[in-house]
Every structure is written in structure tokens, then in C-alpha cells.
N, C-alpha and C positions, 0 to 999 in steps of 0.2 A: 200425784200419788201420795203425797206426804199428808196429803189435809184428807185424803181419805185413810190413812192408815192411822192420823188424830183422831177422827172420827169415829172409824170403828174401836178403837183402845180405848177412847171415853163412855163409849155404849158398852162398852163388855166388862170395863172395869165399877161401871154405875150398876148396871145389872150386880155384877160378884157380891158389893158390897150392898145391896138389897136383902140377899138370902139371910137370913137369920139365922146364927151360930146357935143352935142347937142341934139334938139329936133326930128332932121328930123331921126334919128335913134333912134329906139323903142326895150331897153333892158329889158326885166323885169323877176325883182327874184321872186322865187318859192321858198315857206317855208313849210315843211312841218314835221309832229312831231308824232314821236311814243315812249308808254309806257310799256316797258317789264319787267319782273322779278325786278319791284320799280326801273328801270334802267330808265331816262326821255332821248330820242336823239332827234336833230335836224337832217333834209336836209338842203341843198340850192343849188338850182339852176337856171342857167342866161338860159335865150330865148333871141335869136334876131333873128331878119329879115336877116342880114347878116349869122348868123352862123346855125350849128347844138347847141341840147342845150347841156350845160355843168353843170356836177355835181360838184359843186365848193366845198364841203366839208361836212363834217359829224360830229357834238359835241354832246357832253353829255351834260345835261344844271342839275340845282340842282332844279330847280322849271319846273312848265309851266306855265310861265308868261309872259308879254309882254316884261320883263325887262330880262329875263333870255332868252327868243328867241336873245335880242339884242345882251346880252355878248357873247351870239353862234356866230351872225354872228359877233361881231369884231373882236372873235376869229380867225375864219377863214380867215377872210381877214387880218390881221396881219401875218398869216400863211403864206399864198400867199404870202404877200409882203416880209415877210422876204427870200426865193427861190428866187427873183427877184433883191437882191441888197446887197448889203453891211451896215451896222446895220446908217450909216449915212444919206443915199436915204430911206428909210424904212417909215418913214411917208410920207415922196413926193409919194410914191407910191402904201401904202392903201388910199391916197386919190385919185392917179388916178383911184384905183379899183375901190372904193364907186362912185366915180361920172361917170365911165360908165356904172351906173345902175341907168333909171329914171324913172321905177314904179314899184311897191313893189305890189306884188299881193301874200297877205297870206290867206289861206285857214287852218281852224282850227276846228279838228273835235268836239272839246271840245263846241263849241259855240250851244246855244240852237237856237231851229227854230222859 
């Protein structure tokens, strides 16, 4: 299981850093969150116009807060980056992650109507 979950982290973190931080290309993550047996998880997943989408990763968060969705995703993308590089490149490249994503579309079932 581990050399496949290298595997796909390396393809999905290769693809991210592909898209071109611009405008004229339209990425945007998918948040989504579920509560089981007191257990709180995160989704995330990236849309583009170029790609299919991708399940970028799955965390456990200790709250459901706005603040604990965040630690999820740096988590994740710290994850990513680290498959991608040697622990020196590792922050050059959670920022190429984060910034080929530029709109954030969270969906939260918690929110009243």
C-alpha cells in the first residue's frame, strides 16, 4: 500500500505543479468533510479545465473548524511536496502546489441555511 500511495502522491503532486499559475487557467479545490464514530476527516480535491479531477488527499482534522480544514490541507500538501523532492526543494514546491490552485470552493454541511 505505501508504494502505491508514493505513487499516486508523486502523479498528483507532478500534475499540480504543471498547471500554470495564472488566471487564464481555472483550478479549483474541493473541500469536503465527514463525522464518524467522534473520528472528524477531510477530502481535497483539484478541478481543472485541463485535467480530470484529482483526489489530492484524505486527513483527520481534531476539530471542524475553519482553522483545522487549514492544518488538513497543509498537511496534505506538505505530503505531496515531500514525494516530489528532497527535504531542501520541499517548500519551493508546496508553494508551487498551493499556487496552482486559484479558487477555493468549500462546501460545508455544517452551515445553517
Amino acid at each position: 500500500m505505501l508504494e502505491a500511495k508514493a505513487l499516486a502522491s508523486h502523479h498528483i503532486a507532478a500534475k499540480l505543479m504543471e498547471i500554470p499559475a495564472t488566471t487564464e487557467t481555472e483550478t479549483v479545490l474541493h473541500q469536503d468533510a465527514t463525522t464518524k464514530f467522534h473520528r472528524h476527516l477531510e477530502s481535497f480535491q483539484v478541478t481543472s479545465s485541463q485535467e480530470v479531477p484529482l483526489s489530492i488527499g484524505l486527513a483527520e482534522a481534531a476539530r471542524g473548524d475553519a482553522e483545522a480544514y487549514f492544518q488538513a490541507f497543509q498537511g496534505v500538501v506538505c505530503d505531496l511536496a515531500d514525494f516530489m523532492s528532497s527535504p531542501n526543494l520541499r517548500d519551493i514546491n508546496r508553494a508551487k502546489i498551493i499556487t496552482s490552485i486559484n479558487v477555493v470552493n468549500i462546501y460545508l454541511n455544517q452551515m445553517p441555511l
